[in-house]
C-alpha positions as CSV (number, residue, x, y, z in Angstrom):
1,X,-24.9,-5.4,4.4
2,X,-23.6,-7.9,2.1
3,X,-24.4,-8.9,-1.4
4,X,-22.9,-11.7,-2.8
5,X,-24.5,-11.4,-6.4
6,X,-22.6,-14.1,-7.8
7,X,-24.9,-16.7,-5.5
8,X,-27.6,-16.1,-7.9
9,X,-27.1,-17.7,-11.7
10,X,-26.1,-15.4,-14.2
11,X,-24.1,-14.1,-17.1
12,X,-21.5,-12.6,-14.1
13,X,-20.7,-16.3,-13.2
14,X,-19.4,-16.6,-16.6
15,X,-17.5,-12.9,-16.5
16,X,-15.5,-14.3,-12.8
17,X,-14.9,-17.4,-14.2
18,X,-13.3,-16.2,-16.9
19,X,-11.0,-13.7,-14.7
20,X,-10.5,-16.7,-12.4
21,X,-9.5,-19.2,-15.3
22,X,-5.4,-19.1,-15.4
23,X,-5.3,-19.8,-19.3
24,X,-7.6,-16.9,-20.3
25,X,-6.0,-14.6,-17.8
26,X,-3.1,-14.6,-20.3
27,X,-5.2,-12.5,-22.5
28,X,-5.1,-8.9,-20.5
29,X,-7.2,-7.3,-23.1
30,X,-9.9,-9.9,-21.9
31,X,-9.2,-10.0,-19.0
32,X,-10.1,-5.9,-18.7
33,X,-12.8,-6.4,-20.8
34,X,-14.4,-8.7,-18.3
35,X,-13.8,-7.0,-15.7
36,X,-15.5,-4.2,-17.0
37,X,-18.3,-5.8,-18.0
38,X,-18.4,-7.0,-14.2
39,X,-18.9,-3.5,-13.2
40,X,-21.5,-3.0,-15.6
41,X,-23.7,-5.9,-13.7
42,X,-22.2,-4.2,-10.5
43,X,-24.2,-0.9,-11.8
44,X,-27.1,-2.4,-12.8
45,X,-27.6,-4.2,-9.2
46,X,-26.7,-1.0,-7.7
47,X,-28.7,0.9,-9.4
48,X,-32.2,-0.4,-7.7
49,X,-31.3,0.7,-4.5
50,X,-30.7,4.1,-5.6
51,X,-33.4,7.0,-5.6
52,X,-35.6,7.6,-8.3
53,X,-37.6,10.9,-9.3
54,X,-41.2,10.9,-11.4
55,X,-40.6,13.3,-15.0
56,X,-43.3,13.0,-18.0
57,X,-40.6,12.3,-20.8
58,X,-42.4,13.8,-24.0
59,X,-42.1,11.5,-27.3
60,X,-43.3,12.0,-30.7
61,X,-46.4,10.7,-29.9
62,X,-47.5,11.7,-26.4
63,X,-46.2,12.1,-22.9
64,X,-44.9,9.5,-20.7
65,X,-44.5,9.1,-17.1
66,X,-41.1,7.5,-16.3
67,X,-38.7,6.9,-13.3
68,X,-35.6,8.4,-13.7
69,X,-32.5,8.1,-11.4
70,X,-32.7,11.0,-8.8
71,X,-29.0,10.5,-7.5
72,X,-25.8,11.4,-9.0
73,X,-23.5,9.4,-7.9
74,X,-19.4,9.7,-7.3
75,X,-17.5,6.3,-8.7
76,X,-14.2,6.2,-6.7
77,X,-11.5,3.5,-7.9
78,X,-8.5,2.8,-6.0
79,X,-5.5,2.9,-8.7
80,X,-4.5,0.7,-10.9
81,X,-6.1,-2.4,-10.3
82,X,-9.5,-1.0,-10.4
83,X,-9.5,1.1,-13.8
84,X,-11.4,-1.5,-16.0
85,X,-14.1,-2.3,-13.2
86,X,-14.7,1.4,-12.8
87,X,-14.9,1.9,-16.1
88,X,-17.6,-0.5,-16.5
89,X,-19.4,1.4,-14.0
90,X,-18.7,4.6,-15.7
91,X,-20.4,2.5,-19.1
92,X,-24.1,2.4,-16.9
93,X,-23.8,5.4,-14.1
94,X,-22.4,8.0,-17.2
95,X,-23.5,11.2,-15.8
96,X,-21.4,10.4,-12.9
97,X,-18.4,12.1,-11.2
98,X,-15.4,10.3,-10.7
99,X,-12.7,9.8,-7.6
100,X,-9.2,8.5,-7.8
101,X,-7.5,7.3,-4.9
102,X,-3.4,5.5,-5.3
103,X,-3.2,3.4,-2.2
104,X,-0.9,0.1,-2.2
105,X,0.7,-2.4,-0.5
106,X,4.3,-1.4,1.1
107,X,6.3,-4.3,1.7
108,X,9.2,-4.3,4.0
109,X,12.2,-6.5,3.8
110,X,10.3,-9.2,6.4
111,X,7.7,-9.4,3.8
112,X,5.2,-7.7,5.9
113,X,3.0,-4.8,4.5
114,X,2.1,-1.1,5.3
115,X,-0.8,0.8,3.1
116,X,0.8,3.5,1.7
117,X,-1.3,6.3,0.6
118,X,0.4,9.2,-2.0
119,X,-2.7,10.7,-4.2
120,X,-6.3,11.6,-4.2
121,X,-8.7,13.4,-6.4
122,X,-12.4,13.3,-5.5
123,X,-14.8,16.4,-6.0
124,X,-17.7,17.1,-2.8
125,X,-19.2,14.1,-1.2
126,X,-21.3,15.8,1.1
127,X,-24.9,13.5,0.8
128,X,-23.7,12.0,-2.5
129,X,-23.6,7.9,-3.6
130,X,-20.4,7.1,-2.9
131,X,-19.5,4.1,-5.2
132,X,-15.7,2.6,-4.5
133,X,-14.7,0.0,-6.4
134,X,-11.6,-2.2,-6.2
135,X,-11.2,-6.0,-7.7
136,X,-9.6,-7.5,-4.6
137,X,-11.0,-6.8,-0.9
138,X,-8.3,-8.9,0.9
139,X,-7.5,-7.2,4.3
140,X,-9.1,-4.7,3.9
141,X,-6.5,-2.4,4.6
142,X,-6.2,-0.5,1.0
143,X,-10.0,-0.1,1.0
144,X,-10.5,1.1,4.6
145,X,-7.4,3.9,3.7
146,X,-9.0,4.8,0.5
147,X,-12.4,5.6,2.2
148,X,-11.3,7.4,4.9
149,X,-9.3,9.4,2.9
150,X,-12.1,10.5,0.6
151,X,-14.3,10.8,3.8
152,X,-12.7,14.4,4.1
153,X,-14.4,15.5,1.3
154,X,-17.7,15.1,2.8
155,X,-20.1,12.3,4.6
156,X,-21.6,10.2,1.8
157,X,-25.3,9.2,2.4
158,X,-24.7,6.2,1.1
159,X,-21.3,3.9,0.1
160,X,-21.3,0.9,-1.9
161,X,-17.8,-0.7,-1.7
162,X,-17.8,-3.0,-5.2
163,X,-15.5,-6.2,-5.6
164,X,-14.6,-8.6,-7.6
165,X,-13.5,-11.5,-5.1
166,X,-13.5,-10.8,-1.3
167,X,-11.9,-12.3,1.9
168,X,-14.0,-13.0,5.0
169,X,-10.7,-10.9,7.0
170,X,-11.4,-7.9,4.7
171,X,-15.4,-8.3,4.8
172,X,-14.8,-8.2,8.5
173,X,-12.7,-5.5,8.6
174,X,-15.1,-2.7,6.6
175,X,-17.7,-3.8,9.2
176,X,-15.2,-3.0,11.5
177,X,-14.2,0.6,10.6
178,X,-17.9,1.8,9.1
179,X,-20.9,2.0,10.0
180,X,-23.6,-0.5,7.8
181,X,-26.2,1.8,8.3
182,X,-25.2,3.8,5.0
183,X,-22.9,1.4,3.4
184,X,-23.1,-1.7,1.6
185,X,-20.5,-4.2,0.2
186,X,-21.0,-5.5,-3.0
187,X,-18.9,-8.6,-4.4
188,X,-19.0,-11.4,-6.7
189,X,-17.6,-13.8,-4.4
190,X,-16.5,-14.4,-0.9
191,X,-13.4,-17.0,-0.7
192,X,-12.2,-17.8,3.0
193,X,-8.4,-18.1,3.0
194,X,-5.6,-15.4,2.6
195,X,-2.1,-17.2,1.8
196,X,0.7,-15.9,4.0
197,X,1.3,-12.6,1.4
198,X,-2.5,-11.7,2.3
199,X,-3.7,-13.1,-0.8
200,X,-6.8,-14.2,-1.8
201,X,-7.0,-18.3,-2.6
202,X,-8.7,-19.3,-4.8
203,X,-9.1,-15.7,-5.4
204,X,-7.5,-14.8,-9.1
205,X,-4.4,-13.5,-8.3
206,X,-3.1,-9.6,-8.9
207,X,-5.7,-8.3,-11.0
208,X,-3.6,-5.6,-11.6
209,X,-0.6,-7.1,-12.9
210,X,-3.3,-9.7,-15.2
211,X,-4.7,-6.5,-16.4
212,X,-1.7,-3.8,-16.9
213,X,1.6,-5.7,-16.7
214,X,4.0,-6.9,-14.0
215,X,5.4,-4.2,-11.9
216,X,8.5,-4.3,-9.6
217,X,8.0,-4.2,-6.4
């Protein structure tokens, strides 16, 4: 199942655009802080498919009957790249656990690429929410890694895979290796072509060089 939330108007069209827009990309303090607000719409949509629970909530005046979020979820982020979006989803989902996978790109001298995997950190999954998030979903080759990896720690009974800007090849590719039965791809946009470094055009280039810094390869 895909959601594609930026096909609906709203304040997130204005949040991508701004990460998309080359001139305000020079500002990487904005640039976080939009991505983070991202995740923040990215938890709020997420958040009505989750469970709920009845509890009477006593004020100073009475009691009353509210619906309050029955699951705890784990938010995984696949470092660095996907810090400020997980942090916006950290802002809403703030009783949650958190997961850190480092998985990149490993290019060889013919400019071909192998996902390298060298560190993860992820408490129980066993029947949790599982919520990854990454900006780019491009092959999906660093997403597919990542969630294997933490699959070790116990089945999920649900994963939402949350992106910024996704490729049809890496859409394709989750569908692939998981089954849509308990998972559920989340994204702002879906852009069609991948340039010949498996980049996403129009995409918005390395989101995390634009937000951290240029880093040798």
């Amino acid at each position: 199942m895909v959601r594609e939330i930026g096909k609906t108007n709203s304040l997130f069209n204005q949040f991508l655009s701004e990460l998309r827009d080359k001139e305000i990309q020079c500002d990487s303090m904005r640039f976080r802080r939009n991505m983070e607000r991202a995740g923040e719409i990215f938890a709020y949509e997420i958040s009505k498919e989750m469970d709920y629970k009845d509890e009477d909530i006593i004020t100073s005046l009475g009691t009353a009957p509210m619906k309050i979020l029955a699951d705890k979820p784990v938010l995984a982020t696949i470092l660095r790249a996907g810090l400020p979006l997980h942090q916006g989803l950290l802002n809403y989902f703030d009783t949650a656990d958190s997961a850190f996978v480092s998985a990149y790109r490993k290019y060889r001298k013919n400019k071909s690429f192998i996902i390298k995997m060298d560190y993860m950190s992820s408490t129980s999954l066993l029947n949790k929410v599982l919520i990854i998030s990454d900006p780019m979903l491009a092959t999906g080759g660093s997403m597919t890694t990542s969630i294997k990896a933490l699959l070790e720690n116990g089945k999920p009974k649900h994963i939402h895979v949350v992106c910024l800007v996704a490729g049809e090849e890496g859409i394709a590719v989750i569908k692939r290796n998981f089954s849509l039965q308990n998972l559920t791809i989340w994204v702002g946009a879906i852009d069609d072509e991948l340039t010949a470094k498996a980049y996403i055009v129009p995409g918005l280039g390395d989101a995390g060089d634009l937000a951290f810094g240029t880093k040798l390869e």
